[in-house]
C-alpha positions as CSV (number, residue, x, y, z in Angstrom):
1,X,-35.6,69.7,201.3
2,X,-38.0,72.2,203.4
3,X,-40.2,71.5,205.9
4,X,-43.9,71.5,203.9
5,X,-46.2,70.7,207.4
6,X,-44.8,71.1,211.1
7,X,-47.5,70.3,213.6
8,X,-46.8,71.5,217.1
9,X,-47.8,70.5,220.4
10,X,-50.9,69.6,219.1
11,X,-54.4,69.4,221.0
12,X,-58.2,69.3,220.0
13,X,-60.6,69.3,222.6
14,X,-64.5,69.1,221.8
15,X,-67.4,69.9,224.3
16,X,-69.7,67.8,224.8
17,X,-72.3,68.7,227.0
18,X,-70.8,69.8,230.4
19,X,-67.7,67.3,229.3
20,X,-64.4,68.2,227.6
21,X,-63.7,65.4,225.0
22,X,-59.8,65.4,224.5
23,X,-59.7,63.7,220.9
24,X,-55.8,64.6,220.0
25,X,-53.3,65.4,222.9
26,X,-49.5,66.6,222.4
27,X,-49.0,65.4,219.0
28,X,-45.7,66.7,217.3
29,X,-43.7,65.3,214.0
30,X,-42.9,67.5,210.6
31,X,-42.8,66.8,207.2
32,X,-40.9,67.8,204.2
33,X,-41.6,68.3,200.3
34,X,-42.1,64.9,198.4
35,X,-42.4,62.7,201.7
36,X,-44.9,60.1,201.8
37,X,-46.7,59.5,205.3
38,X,-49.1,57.5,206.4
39,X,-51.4,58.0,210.0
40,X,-52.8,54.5,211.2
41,X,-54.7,53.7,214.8
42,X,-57.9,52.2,216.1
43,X,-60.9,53.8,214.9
44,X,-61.4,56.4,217.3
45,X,-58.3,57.3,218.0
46,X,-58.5,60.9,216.1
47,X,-57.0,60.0,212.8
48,X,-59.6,61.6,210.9
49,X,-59.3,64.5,213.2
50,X,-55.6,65.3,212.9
51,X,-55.6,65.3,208.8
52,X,-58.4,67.8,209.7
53,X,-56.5,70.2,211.3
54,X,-53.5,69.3,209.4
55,X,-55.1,70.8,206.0
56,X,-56.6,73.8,208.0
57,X,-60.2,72.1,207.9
58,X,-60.9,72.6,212.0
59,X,-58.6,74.5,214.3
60,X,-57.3,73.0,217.0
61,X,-57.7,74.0,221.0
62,X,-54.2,74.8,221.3
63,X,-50.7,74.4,219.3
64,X,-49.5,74.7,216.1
65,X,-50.1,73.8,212.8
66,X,-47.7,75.3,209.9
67,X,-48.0,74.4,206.3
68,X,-45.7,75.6,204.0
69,X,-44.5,78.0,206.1
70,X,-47.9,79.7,207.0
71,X,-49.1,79.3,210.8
72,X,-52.9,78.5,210.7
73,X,-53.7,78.5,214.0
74,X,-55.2,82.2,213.7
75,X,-56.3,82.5,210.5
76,X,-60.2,83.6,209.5
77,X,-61.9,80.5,207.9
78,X,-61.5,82.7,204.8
79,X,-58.0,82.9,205.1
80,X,-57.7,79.3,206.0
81,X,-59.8,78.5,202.4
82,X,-57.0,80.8,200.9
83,X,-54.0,78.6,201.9
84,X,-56.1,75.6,201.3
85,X,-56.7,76.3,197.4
86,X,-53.3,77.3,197.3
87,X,-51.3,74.4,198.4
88,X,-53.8,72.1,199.8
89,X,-55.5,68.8,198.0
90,X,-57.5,66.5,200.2
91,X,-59.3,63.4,198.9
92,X,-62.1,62.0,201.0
93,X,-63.5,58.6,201.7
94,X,-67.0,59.5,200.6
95,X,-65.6,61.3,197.4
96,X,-67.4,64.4,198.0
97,X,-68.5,65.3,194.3
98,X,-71.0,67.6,193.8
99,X,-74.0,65.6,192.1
100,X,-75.2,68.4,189.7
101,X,-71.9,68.8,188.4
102,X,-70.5,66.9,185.4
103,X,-66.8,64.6,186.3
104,X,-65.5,67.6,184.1
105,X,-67.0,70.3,185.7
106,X,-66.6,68.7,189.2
107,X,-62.3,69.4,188.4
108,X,-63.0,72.9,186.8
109,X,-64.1,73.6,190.3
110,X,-60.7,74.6,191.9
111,X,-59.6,75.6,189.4
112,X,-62.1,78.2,188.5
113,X,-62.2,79.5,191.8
114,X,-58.0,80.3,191.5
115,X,-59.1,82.2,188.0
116,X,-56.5,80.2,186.0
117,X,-57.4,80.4,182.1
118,X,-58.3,77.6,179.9
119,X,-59.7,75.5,182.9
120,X,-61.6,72.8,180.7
121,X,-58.5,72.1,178.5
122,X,-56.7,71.9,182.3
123,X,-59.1,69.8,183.5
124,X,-59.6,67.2,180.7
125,X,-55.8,66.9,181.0
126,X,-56.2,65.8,184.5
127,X,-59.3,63.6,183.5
128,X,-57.1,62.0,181.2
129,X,-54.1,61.1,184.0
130,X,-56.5,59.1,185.5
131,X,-58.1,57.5,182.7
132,X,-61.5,59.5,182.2
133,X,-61.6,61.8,179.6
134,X,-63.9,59.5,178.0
135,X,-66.4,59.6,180.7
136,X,-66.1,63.7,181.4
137,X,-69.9,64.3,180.6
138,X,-71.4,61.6,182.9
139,X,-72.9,62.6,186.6
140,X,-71.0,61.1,189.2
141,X,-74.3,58.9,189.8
142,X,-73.4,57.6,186.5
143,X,-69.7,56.5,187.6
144,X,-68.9,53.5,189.8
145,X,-66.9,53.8,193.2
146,X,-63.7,53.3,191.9
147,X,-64.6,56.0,188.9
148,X,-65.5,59.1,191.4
149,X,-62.5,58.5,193.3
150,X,-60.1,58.8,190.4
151,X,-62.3,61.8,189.8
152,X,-61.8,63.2,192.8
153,X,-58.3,62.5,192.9
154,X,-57.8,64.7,189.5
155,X,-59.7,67.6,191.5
156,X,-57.2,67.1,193.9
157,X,-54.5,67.6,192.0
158,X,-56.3,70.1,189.9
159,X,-54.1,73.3,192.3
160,X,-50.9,71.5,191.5
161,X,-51.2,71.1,195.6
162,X,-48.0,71.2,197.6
163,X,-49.3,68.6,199.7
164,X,-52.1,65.9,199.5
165,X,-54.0,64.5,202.6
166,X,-56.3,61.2,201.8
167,X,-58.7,60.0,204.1
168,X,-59.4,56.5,203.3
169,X,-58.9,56.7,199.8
170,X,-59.3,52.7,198.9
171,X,-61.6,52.6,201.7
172,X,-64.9,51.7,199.7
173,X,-63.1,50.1,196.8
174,X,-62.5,46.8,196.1
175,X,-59.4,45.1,195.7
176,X,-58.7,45.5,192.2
177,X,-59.8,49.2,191.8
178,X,-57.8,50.1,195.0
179,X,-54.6,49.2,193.8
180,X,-54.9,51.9,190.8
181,X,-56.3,54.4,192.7
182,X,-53.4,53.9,194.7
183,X,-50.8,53.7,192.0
184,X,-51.9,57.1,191.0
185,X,-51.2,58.5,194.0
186,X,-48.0,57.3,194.1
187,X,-47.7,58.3,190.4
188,X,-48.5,62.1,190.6
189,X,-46.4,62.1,194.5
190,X,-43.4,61.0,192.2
191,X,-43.5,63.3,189.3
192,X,-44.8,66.3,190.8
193,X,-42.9,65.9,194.2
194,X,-46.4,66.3,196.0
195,X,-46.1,65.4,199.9
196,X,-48.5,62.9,200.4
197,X,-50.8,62.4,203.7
198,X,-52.7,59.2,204.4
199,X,-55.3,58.1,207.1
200,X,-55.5,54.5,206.0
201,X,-56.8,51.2,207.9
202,X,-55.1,49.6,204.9
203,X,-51.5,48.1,206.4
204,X,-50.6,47.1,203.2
205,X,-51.1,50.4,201.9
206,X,-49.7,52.3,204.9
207,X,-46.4,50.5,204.2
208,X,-45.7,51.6,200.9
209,X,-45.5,54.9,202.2
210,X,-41.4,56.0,204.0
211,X,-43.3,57.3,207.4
212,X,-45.5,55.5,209.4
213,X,-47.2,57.3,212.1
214,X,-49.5,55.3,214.7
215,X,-52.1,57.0,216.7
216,X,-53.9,55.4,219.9
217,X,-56.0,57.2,222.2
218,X,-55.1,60.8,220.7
219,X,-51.3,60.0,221.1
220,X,-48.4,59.8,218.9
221,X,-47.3,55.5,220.1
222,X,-44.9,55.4,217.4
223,X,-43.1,56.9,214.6
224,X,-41.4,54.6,212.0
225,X,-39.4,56.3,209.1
226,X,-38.5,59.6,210.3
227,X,-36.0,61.5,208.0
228,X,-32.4,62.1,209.5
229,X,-32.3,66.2,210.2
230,X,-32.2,67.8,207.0
């Protein structure tokens, strides 16, 4: 297996006002193709932040961030967007679909934007994975919670993504609708070897994943699971 994400000696440091806010300090671990991880801490304690800079959202102050063998630390935003569409899906709490946009058209997105052919055949496929090629024409006002996740979850995966960060992904779900949402990540990590990423609160959740990585205070505290050198 190769290395799919090695973070650095990381450190992000905001200003506020005449004050430097250190958020993440000295944080270091590395991931290979197909792994499942999970980050868990406090809220506050920059968990958010590092999947940030992890999938080349932000840049941090200082160390390194390389994914899939290319170092981001000083890339343009435009390259950054490059690498992103490339090998890069991220799935946010808050869903993030655009609300003039149809569930179908809301997946052609990426895939539009990579100029692959035959993108609404591509992206009904996907709709279907996750159980909603019968709701393609609706608005994603028109879809419950647990609906626009699972469409944002077949945008995700819409790049074929070398790795997969989720931030909060069952976060505003209940129980029920949870559990499939996360079944399909666990689904698509499984048969497309897809190294998944998870900022979760969720214990129960964060456990089914083989690496567990606990953040407090912008510190690594602990780091359960960690492969044997490969």
């Amino acid at each position: 297996m190769s290395a799919i994400l090695d973070i650095q000696n990381l450190k992000k440091i905001y200003n506020s006002g005449s004050r430097e806010l250190t958020v993440l300090q000295d944080i270091n671990f590395t991931l290979y193709t197909g792994d499942t991880c999970s980050i868990v801490g406090p809220s506050g304690s920059g968990k958010t932040t590092l999947l940030g800079l992890c999938a080349g959202l932000d840049r941090a102050s200082s160390g390194s961030v390389i994914l899939n063998n290319i170092r981001l630390d000083n890339l343009s935003e435009d390259k950054r967007a490059q690498v992103r569409n490339l090998y890069v899906g991220f799935i946010f709490q808050n869903f993030q679909l655009i609300p003039t946009l149809t569930a179908l058209e809301n997946v052609m997105v990426p895939l539009e934007l990579r100029g692959e052919r035959n993108v609404q055949r591509q992206a009904l496929e996907l709709l279907e994975r996750v159980g909603l090629a019968q709701r393609h024409d609706h608005y994603p006002t028109q879809l419950s919670g647990g609906e626009q996740q699972r469409i944002s979850l077949a945008r995700a995966f819409s790049n074929k993504p070398a790795i997969l960060f989720a931030d909060e992904p069952t976060g505003n779900l209940d129980e029920e609708t949870g559990e499939k949402v996360e079944q399909l990540l666990f689904d698509l990590n499984r048969e497309t070897g897809t190294t998944l990423v998870l900022v979760t609160h969720d214990l129960e959740l964060a456990e089914k994943t083989k690496r567990i990585i606990r953040i407090k205070g912008g510190t690594v505290v602990s780091d359960t699971g960690v492969p044997a050198e490969r």
